[in-house]
N, C-alpha and C positions, 0 to 999 in steps of 0.2 A: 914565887907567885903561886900563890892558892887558887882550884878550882871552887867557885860557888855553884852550887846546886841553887836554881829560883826554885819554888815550888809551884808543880803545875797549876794549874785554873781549872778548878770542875767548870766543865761546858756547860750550860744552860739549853733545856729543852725546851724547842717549841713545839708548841701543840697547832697544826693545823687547824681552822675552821672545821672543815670540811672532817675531821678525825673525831672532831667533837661532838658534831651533828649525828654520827654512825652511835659512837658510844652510848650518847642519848636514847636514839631508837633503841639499840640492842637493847639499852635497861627496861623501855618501858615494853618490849615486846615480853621480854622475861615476868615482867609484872604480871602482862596480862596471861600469859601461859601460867602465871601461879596463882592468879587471882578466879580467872576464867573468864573473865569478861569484861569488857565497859560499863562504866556506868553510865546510866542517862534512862531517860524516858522512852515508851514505844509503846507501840498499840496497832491494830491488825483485825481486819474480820473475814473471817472464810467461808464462803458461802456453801454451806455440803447439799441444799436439797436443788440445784439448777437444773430443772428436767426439761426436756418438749416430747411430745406424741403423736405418731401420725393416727388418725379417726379409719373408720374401716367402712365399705360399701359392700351390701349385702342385701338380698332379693328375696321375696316370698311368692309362691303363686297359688293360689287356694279357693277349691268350688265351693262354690256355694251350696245350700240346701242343708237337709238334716245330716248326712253325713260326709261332713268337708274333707276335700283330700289335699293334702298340700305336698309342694315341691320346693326345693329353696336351692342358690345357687352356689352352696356349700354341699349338697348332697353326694356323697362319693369322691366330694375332695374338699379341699385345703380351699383357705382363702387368697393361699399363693399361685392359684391356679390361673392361665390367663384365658382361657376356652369356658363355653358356656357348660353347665352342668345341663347333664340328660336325664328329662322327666318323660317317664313310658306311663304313668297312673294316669295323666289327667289328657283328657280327647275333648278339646274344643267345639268340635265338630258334634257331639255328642253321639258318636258311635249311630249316629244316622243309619235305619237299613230297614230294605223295605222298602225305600220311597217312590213311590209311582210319578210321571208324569207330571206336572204343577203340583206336587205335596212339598210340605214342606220337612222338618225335621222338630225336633226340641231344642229350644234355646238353651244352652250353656253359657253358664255367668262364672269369672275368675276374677279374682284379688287382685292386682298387683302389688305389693308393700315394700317400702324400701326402711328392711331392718336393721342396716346400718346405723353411722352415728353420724354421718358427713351427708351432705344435699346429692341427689342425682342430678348435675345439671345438662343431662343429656338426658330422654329417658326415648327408648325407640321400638317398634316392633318390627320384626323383618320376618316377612313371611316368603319360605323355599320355596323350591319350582313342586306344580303338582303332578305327581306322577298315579299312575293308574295300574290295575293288576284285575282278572280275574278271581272273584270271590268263592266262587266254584262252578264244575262245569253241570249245568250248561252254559255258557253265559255268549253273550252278546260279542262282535266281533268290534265294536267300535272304536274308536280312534280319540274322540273326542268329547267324552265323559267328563274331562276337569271343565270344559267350555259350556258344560249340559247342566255342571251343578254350580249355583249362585250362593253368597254368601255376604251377609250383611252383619258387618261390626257395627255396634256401639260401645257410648260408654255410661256410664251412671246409671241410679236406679230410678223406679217412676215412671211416669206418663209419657213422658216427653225426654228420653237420654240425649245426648250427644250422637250426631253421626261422625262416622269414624271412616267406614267403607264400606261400599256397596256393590257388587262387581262380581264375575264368576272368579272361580279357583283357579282358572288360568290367568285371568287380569292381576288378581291379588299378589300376585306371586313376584310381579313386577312394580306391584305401586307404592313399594316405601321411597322406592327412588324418583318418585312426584311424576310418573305417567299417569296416563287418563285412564280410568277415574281414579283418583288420589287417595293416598292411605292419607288420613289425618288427625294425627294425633289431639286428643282433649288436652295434653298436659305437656312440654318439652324440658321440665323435672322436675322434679320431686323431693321435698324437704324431708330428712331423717323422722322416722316413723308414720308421713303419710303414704295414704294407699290411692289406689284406684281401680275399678270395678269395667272388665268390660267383657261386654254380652256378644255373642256367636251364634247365630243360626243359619242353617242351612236348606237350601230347596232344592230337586229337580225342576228343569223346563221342562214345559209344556209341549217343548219341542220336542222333547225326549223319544227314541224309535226302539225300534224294539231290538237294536242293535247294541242299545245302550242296556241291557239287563243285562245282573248280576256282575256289574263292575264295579271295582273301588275306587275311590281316590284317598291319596295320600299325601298332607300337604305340611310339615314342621313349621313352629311358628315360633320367634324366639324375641322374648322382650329383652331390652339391654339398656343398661344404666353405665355412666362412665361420670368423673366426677371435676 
């Protein structure tokens, strides 16, 4: 009895779904790695000039007459600054001296301008406490010199301005915050590049004693815009 050899059966391979699906991607990822890209359609816009800007608020204060002096609220600083800028040129008051008993003084007129680019929609004046000193001696022992000199605001030009306030130097000192008699403003703001003009004179009373010679008063006044 002879052995027979059968001869084997080559096995038949399957190929997975799932093997086939790989192969595929692999290919076409190879494509694209040697191609560089997909094709198709596209389109795109990029906008490069999208700006915004904030506007800036900025103050002028300027006498009148032939030779104007001006202050502005950048003077000695930045506009980063958040305190009022200090103007020592210009005396509202008009350096008043001299004044006897019921005299009066010279009128002093200033500008207000808002040289900024933005509206002031606040615009205010506040006037400090008035304080008093001795101008030289001899002078007067009095007490009550801010109470003794009056001083009347307006505002505009002409026959007939705006009143504003009218009151001694010690009344004023308190009337922005709407005591009697009332600071009151012509304007409560003011549009980028308008201005506004208001006038300052000073008097002694009639009551005035001779206790009241040769004293000062001394009284800061600050206009302020916020926006």
């Amino acid at each position: 009895m002879s052995d027979h050899l059968e001869p084997t059966k080559p096995r038949r391979v399957r190929f997975a779904p799932a093997a086939i699906a790989a192969g595929a991607v692999g290919a076409l990822l190879l494509t694209v790695s040697l191609s560089g890209t997909l094709s198709g359609f596209t389109a795109g816009i990029n906008n490069t000039n999208d700006t915004a800007s904030s506007g800036v608020l900025t103050m002028s204060e300027t006498t009148t007459g032939t030779t104007p002096v001006t202050c502005t609220s950048t003077d000695s600083q930045t506009v980063s600054a958040t305190t009022a800028a200090q103007c020592t040129t210009i005396n509202k008051y008009g350096a008043a001296t001299l004044l006897v008993p019921g005299a009066t003084g010279p009128t002093t007129s200033v500008v207000i301008k808002n040289t900024g680019t933005v509206t002031a929609n606040t615009f205010t004046m506040v006037p400090a406490a008035c304080t008093y000193a001795a101008v030289a001696t001899p002078s007067g022992n009095a007490t009550d010199i801010c109470s003794q000199l009056t001083i009347v605001v307006t505002s505009g030009t002409g026959a007939t301005p705006t009143a504003v306030f009218s009151g001694t130097l010690a009344q004023f000192a308190g009337a922005s915050s709407g005591t009697t008699p009332k600071l009151t403003m012509p304007v409560s703001t003011l549009a980028a590049g308008a201005s506004v003009q208001f006038n300052f004179t000073v008097s002694l009373s009639s009551a005035a004693t001779n206790a009241d010679q040769n004293l000062q008063a001394s009284q800061p006044i600050q206009f302020n815009f916020a926006s």
